[in-house]
C-alpha positions in Angstrom: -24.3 -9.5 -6.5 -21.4 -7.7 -4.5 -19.4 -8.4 -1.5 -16.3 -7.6 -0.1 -13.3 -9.2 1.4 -11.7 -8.2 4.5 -8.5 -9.4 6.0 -7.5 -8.6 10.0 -4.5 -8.9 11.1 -3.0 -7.4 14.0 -0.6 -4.3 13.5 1.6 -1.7 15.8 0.5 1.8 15.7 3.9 2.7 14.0 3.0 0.5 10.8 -0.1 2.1 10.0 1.2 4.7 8.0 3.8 2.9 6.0 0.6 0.6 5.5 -2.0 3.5 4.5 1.3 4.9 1.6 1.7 1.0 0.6 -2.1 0.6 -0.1 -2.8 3.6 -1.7 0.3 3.7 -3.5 1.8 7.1 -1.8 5.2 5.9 -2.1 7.9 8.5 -3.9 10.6 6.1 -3.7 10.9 2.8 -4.4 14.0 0.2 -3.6 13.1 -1.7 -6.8 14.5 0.7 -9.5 12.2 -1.2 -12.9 9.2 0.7 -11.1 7.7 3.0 -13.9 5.5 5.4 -11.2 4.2 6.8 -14.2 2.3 3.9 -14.5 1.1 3.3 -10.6 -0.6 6.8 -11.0 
């Protein structure tokens, strides 16, 4: 058996994209420096 779970929450158009690069991992630069991005790929 599968299922998924969904969570709603309400957003502003201008966070969408810094939440699409979050979620898929798109970010080139990080603020925390012990991020290996070698290892998020």
């Amino acid at each position: 058996m599968s299922y998924a779970i969904m969570r709603m929450e309400k957003r502003n158009a201008g966070n969408i994209v810094g939440m699409f690069k979050h979620n898929e991992r798109k970010n080139e630069n990080y603020s925390n420096e012990d991020i290996n991005i070698e290892e998020i790929s």
